[in-house]
PDB file with SEQRES, HELIX, SHEET and CRYST1 records, atoms N, CA, C and O in Angstrom:
SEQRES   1 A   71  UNK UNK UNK UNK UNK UNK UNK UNK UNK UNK UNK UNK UNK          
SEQRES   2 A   71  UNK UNK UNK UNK UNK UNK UNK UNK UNK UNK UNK UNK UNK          
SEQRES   3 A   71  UNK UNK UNK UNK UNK UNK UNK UNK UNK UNK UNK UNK UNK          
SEQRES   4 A   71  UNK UNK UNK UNK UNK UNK UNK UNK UNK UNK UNK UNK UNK          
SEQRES   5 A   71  UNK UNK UNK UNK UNK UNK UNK UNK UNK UNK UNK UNK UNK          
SEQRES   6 A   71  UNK UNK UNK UNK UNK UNK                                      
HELIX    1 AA1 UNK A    5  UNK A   12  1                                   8    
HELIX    2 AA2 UNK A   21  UNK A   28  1                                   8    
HELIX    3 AA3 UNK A   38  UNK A   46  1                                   9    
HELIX    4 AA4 UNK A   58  UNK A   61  1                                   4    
SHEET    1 AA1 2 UNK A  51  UNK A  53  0                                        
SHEET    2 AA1 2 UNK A  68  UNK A  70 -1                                        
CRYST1    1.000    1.000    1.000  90.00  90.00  90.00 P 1           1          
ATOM      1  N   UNK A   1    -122.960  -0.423 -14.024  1.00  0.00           N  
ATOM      2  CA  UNK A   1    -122.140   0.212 -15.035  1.00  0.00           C  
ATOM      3  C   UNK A   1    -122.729   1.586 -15.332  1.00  0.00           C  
ATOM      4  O   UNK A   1    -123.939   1.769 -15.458  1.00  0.00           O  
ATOM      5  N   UNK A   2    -122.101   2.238 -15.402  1.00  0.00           N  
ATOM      6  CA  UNK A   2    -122.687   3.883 -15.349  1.00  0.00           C  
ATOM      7  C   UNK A   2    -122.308   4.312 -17.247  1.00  0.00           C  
ATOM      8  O   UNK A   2    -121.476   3.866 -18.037  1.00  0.00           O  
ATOM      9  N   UNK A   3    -123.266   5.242 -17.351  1.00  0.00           N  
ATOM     10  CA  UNK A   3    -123.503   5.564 -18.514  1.00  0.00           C  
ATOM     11  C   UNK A   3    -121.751   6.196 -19.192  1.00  0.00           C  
ATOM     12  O   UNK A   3    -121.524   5.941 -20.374  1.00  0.00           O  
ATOM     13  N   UNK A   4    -121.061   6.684 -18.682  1.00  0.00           N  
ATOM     14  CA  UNK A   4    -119.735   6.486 -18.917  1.00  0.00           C  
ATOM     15  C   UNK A   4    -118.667   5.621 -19.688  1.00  0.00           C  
ATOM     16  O   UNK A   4    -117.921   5.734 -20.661  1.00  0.00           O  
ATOM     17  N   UNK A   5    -119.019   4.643 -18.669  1.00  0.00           N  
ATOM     18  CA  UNK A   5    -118.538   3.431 -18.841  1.00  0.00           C  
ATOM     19  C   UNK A   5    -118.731   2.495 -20.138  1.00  0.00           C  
ATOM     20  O   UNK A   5    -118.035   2.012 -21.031  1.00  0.00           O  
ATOM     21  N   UNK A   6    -120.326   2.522 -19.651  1.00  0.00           N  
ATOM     22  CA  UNK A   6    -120.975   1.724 -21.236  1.00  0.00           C  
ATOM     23  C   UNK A   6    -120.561   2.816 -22.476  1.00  0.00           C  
ATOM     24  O   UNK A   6    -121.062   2.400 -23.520  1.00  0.00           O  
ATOM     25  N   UNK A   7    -120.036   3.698 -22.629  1.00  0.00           N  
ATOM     26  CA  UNK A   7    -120.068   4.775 -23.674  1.00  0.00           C  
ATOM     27  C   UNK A   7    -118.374   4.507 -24.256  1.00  0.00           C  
ATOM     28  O   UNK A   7    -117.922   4.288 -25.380  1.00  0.00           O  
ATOM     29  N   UNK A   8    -117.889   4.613 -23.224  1.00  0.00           N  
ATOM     30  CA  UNK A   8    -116.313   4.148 -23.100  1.00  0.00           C  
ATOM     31  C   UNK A   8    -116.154   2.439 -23.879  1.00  0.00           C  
ATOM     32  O   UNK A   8    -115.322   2.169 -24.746  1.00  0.00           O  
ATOM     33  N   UNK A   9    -116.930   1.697 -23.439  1.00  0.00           N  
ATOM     34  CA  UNK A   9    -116.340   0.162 -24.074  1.00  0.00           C  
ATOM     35  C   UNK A   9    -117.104  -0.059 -25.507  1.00  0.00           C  
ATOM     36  O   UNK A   9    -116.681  -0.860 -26.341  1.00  0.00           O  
ATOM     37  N   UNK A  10    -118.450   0.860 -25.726  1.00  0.00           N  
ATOM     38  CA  UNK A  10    -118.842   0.962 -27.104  1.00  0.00           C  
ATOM     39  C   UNK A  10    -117.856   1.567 -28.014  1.00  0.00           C  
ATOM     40  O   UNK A  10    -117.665   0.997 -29.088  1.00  0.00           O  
ATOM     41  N   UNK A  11    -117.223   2.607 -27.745  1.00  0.00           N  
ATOM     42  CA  UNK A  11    -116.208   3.236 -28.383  1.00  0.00           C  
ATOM     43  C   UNK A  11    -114.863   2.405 -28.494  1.00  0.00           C  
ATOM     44  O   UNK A  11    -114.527   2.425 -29.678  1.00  0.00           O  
ATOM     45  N   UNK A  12    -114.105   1.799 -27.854  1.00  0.00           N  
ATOM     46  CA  UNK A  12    -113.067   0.698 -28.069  1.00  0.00           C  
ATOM     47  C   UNK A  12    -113.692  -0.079 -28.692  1.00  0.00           C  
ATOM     48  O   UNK A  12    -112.932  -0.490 -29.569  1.00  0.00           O  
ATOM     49  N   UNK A  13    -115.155  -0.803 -28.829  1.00  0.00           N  
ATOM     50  CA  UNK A  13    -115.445  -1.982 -29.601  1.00  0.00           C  
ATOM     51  C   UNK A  13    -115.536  -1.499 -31.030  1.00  0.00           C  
ATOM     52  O   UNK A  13    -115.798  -2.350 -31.879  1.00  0.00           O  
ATOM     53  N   UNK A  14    -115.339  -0.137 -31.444  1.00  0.00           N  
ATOM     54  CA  UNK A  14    -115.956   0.087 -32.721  1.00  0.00           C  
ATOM     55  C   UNK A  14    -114.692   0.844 -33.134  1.00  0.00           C  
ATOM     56  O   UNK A  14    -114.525   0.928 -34.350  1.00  0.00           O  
ATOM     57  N   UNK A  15    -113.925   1.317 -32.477  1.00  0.00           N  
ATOM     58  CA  UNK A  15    -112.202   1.748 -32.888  1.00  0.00           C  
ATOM     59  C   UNK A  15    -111.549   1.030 -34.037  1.00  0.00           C  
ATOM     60  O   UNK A  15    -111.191  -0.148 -34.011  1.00  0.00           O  
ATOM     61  N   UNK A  16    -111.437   1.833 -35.013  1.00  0.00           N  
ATOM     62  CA  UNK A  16    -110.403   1.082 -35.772  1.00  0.00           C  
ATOM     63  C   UNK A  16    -109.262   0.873 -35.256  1.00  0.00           C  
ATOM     64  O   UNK A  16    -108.550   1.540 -34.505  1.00  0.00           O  
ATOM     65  N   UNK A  17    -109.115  -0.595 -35.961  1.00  0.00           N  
ATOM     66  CA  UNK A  17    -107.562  -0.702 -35.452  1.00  0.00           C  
ATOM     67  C   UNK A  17    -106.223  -0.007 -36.754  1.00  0.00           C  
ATOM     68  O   UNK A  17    -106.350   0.099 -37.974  1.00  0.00           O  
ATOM     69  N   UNK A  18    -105.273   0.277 -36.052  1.00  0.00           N  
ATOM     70  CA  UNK A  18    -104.119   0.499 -37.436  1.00  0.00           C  
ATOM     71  C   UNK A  18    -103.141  -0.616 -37.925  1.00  0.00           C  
ATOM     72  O   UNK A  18    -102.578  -0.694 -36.833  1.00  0.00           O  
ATOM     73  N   UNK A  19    -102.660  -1.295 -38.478  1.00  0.00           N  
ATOM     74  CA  UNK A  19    -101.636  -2.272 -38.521  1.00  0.00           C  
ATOM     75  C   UNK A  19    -100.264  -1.599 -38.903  1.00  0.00           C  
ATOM     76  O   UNK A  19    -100.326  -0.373 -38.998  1.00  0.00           O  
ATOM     77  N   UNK A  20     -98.917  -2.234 -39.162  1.00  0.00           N  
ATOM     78  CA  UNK A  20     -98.330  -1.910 -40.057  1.00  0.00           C  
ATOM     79  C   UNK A  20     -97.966  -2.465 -41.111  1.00  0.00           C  
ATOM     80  O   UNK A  20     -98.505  -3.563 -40.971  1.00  0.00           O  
ATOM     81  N   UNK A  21     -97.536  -2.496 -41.894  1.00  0.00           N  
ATOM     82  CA  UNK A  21     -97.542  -3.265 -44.069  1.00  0.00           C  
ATOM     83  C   UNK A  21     -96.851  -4.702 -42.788  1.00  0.00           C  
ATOM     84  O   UNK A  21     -97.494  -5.734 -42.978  1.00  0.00           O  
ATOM     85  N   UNK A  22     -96.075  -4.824 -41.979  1.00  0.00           N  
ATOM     86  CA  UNK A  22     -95.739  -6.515 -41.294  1.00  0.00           C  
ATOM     87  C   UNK A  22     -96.610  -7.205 -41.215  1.00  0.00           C  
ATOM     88  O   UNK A  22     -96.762  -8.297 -41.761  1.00  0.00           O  
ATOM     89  N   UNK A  23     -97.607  -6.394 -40.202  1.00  0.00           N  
ATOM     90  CA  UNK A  23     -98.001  -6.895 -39.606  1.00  0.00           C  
ATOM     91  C   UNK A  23     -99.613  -7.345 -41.045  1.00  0.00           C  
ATOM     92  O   UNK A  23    -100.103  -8.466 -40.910  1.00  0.00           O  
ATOM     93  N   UNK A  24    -100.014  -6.731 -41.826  1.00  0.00           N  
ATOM     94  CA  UNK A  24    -101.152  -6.568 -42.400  1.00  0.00           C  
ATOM     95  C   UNK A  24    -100.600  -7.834 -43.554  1.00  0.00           C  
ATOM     96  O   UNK A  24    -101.374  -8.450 -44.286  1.00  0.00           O  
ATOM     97  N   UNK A  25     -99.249  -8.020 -43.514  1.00  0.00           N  
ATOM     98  CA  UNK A  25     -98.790  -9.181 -44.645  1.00  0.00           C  
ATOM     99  C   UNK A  25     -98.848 -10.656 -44.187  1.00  0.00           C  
ATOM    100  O   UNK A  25     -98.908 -11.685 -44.860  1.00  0.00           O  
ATOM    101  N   UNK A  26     -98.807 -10.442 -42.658  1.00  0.00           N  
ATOM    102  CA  UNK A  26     -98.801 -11.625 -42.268  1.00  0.00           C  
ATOM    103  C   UNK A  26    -100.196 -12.119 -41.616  1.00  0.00           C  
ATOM    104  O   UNK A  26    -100.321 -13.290 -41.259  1.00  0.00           O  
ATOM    105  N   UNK A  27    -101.184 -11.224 -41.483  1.00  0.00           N  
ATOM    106  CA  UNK A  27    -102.589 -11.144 -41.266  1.00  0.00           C  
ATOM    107  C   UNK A  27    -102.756 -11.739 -42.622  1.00  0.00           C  
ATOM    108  O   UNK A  27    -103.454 -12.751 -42.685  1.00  0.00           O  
ATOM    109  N   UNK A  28    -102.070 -11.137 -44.041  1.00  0.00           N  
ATOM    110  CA  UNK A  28    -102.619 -11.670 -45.313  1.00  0.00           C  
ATOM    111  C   UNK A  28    -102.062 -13.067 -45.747  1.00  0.00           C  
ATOM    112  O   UNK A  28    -102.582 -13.660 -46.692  1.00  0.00           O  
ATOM    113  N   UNK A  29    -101.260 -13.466 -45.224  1.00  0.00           N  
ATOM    114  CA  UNK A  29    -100.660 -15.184 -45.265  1.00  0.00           C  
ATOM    115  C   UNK A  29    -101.236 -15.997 -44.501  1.00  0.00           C  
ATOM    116  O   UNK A  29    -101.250 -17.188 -44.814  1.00  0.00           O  
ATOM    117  N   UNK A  30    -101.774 -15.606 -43.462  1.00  0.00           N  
ATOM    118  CA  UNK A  30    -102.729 -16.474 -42.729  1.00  0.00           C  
ATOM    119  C   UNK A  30    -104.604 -16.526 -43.162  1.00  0.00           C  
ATOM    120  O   UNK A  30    -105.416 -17.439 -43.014  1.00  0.00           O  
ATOM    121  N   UNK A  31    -104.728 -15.452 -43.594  1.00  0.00           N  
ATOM    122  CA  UNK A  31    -106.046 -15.116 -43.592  1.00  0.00           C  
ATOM    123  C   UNK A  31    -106.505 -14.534 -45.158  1.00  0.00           C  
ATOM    124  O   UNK A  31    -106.689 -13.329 -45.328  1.00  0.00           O  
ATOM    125  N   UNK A  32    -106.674 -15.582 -46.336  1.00  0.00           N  
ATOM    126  CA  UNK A  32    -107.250 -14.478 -47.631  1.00  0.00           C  
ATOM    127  C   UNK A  32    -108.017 -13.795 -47.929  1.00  0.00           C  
ATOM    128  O   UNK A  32    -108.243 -13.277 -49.023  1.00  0.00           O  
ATOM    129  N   UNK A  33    -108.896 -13.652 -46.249  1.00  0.00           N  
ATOM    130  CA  UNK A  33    -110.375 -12.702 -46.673  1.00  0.00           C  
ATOM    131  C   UNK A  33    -110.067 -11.357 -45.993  1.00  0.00           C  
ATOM    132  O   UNK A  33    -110.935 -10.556 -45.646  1.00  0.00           O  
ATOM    133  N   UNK A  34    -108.404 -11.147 -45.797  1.00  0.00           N  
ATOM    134  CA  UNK A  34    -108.125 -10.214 -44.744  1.00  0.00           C  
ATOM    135  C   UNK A  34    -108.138  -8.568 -46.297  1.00  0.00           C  
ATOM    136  O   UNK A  34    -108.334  -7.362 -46.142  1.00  0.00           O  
ATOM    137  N   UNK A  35    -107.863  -9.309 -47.462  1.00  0.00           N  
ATOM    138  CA  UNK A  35    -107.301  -8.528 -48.544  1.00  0.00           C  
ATOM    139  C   UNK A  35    -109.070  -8.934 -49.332  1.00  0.00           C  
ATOM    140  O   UNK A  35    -109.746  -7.959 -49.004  1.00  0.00           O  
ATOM    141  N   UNK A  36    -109.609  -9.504 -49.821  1.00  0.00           N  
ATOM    142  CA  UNK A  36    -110.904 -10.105 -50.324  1.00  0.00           C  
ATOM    143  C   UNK A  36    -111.545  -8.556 -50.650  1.00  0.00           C  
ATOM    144  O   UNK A  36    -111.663  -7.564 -49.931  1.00  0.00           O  
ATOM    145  N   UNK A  37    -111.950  -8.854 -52.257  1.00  0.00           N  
ATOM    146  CA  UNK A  37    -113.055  -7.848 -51.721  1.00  0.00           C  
ATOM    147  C   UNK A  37    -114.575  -7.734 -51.479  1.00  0.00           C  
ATOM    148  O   UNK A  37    -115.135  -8.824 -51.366  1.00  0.00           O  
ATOM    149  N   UNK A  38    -115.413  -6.567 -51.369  1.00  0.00           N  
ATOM    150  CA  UNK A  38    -116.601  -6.665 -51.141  1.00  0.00           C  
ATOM    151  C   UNK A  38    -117.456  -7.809 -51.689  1.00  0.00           C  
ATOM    152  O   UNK A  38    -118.400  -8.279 -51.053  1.00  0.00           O  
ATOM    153  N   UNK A  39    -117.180  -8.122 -52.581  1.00  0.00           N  
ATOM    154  CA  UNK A  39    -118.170  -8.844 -53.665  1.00  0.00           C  
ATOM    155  C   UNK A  39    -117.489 -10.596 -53.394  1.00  0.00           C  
ATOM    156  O   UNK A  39    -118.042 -11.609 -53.823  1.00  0.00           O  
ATOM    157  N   UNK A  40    -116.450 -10.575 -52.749  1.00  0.00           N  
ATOM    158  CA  UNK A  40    -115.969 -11.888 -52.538  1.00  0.00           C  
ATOM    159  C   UNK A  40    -116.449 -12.346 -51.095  1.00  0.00           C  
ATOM    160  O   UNK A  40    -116.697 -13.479 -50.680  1.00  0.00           O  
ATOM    161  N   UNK A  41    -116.509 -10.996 -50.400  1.00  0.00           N  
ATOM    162  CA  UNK A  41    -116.809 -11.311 -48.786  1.00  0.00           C  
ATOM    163  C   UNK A  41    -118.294 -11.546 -48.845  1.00  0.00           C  
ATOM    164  O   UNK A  41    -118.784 -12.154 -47.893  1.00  0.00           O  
ATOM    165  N   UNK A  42    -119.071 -11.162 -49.807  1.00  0.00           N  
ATOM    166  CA  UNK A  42    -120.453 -11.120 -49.813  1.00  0.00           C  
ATOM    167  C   UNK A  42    -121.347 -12.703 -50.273  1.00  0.00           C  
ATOM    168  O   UNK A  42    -122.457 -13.156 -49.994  1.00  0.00           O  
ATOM    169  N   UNK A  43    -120.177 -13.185 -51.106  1.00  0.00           N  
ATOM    170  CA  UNK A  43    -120.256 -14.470 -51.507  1.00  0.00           C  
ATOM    171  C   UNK A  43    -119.897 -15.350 -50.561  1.00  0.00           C  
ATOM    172  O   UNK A  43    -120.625 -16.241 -50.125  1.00  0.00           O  
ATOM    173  N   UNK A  44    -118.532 -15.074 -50.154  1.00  0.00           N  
ATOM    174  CA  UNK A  44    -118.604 -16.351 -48.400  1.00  0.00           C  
ATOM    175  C   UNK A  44    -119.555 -16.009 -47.528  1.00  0.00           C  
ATOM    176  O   UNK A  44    -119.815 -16.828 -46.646  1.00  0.00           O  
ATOM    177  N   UNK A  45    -120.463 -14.434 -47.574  1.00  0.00           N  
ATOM    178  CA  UNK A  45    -121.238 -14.783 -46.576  1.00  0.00           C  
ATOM    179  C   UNK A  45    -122.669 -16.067 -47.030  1.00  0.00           C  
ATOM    180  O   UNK A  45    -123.245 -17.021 -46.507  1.00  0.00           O  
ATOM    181  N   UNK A  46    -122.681 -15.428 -48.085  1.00  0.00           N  
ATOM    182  CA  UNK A  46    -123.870 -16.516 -48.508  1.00  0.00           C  
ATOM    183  C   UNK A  46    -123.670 -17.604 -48.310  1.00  0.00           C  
ATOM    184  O   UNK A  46    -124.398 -18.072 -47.435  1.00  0.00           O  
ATOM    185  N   UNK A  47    -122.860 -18.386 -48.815  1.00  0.00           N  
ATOM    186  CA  UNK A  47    -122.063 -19.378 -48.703  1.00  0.00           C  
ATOM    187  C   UNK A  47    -122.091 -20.121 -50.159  1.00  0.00           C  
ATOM    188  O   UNK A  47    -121.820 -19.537 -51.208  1.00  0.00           O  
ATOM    189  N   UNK A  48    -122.451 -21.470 -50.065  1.00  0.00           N  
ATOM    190  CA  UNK A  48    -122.419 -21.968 -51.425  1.00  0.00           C  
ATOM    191  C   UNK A  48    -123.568 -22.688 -51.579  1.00  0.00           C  
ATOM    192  O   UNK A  48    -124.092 -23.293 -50.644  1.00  0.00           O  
ATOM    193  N   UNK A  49    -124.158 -22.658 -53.109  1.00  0.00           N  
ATOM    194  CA  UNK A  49    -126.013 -22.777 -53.290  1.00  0.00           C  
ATOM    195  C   UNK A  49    -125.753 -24.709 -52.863  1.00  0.00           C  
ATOM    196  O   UNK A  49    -124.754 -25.388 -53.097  1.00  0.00           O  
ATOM    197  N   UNK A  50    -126.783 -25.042 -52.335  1.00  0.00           N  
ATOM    198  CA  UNK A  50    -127.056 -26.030 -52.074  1.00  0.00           C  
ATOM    199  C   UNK A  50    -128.650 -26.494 -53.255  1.00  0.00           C  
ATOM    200  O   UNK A  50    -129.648 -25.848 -53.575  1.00  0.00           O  
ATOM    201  N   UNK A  51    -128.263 -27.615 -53.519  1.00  0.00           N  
ATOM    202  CA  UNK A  51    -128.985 -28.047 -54.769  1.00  0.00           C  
ATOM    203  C   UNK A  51    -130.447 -29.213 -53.615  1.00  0.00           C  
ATOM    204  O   UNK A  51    -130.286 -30.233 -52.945  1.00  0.00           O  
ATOM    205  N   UNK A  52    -131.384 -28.588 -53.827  1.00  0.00           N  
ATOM    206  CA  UNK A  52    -132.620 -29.104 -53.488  1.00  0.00           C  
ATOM    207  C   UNK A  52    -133.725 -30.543 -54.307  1.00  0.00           C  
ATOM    208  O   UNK A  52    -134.266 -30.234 -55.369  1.00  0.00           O  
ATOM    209  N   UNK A  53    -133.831 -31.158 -54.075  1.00  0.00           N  
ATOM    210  CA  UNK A  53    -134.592 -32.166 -55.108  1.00  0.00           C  
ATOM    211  C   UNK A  53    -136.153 -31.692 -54.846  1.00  0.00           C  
ATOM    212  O   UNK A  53    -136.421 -31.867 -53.657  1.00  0.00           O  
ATOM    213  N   UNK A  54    -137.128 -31.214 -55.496  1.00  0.00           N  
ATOM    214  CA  UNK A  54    -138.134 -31.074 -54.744  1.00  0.00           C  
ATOM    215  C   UNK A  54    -139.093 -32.019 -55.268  1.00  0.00           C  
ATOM    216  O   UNK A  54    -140.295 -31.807 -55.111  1.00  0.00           O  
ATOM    217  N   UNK A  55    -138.627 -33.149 -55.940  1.00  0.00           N  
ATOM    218  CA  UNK A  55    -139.502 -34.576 -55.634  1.00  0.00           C  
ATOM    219  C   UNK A  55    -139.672 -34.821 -54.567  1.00  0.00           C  
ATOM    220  O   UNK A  55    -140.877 -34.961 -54.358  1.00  0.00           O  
ATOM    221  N   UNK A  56    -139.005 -34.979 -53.604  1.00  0.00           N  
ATOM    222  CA  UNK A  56    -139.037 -35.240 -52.119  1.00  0.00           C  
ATOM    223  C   UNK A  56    -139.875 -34.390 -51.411  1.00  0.00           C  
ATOM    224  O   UNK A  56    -140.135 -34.778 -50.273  1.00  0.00           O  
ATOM    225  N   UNK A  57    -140.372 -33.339 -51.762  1.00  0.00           N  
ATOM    226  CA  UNK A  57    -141.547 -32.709 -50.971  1.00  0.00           C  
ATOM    227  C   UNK A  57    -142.760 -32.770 -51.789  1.00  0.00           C  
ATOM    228  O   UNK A  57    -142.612 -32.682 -53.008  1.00  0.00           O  
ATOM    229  N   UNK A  58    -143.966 -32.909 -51.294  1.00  0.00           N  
ATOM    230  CA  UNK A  58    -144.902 -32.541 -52.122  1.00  0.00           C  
ATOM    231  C   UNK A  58    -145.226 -30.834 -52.066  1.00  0.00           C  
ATOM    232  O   UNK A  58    -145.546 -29.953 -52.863  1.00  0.00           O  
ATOM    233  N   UNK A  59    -145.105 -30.887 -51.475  1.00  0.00           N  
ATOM    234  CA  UNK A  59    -145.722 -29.285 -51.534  1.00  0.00           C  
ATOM    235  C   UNK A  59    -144.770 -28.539 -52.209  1.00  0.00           C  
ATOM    236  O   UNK A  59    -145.178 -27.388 -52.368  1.00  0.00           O  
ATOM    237  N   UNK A  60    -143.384 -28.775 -52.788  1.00  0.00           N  
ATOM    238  CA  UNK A  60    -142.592 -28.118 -53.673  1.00  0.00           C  
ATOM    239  C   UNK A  60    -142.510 -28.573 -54.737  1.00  0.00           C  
ATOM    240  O   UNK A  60    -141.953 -27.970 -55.654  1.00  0.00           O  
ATOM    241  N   UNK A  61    -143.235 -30.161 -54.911  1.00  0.00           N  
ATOM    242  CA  UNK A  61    -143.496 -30.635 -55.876  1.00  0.00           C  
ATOM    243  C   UNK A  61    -144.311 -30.348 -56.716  1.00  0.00           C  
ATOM    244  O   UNK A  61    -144.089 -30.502 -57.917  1.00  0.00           O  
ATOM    245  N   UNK A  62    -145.408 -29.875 -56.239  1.00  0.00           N  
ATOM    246  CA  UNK A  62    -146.490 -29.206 -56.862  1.00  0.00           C  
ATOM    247  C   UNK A  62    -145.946 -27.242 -57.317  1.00  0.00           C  
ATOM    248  O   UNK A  62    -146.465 -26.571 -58.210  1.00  0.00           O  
ATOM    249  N   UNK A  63    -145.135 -26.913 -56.642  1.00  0.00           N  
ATOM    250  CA  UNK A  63    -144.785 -25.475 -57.455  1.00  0.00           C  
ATOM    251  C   UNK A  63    -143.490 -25.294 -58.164  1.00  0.00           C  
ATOM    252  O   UNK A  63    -143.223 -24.291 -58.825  1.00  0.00           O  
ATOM    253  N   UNK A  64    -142.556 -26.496 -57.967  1.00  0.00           N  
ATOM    254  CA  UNK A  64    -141.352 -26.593 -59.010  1.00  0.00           C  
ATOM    255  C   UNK A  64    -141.549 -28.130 -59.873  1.00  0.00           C  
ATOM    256  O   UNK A  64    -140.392 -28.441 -60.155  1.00  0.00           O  
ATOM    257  N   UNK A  65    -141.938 -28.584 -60.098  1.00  0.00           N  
ATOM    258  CA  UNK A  65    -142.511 -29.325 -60.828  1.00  0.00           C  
ATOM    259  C   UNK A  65    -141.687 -30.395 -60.745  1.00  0.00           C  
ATOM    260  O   UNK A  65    -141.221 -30.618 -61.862  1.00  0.00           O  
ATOM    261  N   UNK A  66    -141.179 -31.383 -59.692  1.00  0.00           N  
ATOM    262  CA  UNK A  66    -139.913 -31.685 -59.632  1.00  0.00           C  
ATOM    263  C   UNK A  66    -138.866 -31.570 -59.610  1.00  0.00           C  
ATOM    264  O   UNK A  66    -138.185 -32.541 -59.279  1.00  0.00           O  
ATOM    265  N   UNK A  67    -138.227 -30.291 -59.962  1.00  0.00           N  
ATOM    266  CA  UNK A  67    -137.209 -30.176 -60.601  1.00  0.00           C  
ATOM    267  C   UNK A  67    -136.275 -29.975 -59.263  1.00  0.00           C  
ATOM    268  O   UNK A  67    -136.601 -29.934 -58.076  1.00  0.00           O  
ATOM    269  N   UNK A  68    -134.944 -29.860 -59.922  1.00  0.00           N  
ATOM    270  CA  UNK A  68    -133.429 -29.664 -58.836  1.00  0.00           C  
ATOM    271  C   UNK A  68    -133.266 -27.952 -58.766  1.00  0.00           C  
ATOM    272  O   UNK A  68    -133.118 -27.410 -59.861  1.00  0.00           O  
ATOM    273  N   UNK A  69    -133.279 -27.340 -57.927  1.00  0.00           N  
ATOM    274  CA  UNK A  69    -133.398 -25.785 -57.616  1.00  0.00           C  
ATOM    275  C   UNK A  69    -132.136 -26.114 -56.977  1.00  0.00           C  
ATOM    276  O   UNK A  69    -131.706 -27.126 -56.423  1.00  0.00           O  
ATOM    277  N   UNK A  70    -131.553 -24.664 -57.281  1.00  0.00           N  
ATOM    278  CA  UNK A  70    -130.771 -24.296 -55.991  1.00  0.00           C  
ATOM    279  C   UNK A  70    -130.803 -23.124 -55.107  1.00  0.00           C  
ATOM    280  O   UNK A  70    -131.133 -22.009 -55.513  1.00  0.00           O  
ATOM    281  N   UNK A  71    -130.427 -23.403 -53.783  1.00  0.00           N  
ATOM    282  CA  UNK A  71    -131.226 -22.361 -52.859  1.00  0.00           C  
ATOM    283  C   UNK A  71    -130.173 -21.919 -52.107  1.00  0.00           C  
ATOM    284  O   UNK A  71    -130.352 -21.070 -51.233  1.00  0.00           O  
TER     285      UNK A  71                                                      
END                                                                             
């Protein structure tokens, strides 16, 4: 692949695309993170806190004192 080439398919991979209000409505009926904003997309990336027991470890037992954390 010649330096061209690779320069050429980096540039299509990073192209915005355009839609039109059809097509971007029906992207938004299928998809609610298509409209979402920053602070919502940032939260599905995290995902959702998962609740820890750290009785079950000692070694977290000894620095959360038992308790239920979430991580």
């Amino acid at each position: 692949m010649s330096i061209f080439n690779h320069y050429q398919n980096r540039y299509e991979a990073t192209k915005e695309e355009e839609y039109s209000l059809q097509e971007f409505l029906l992207l938004c009926k299928e998809d609610s993170n298509a409209y979402a904003s920053a602070a919502e997309r940032l939260l599905l990336a995290i995902g959702e806190p998962e609740v820890i027991d750290t009785a079950t470890d000692p070694r977290l037992s000894r620095i959360f004192s038992n308790r239920l954390i979430n991580r």
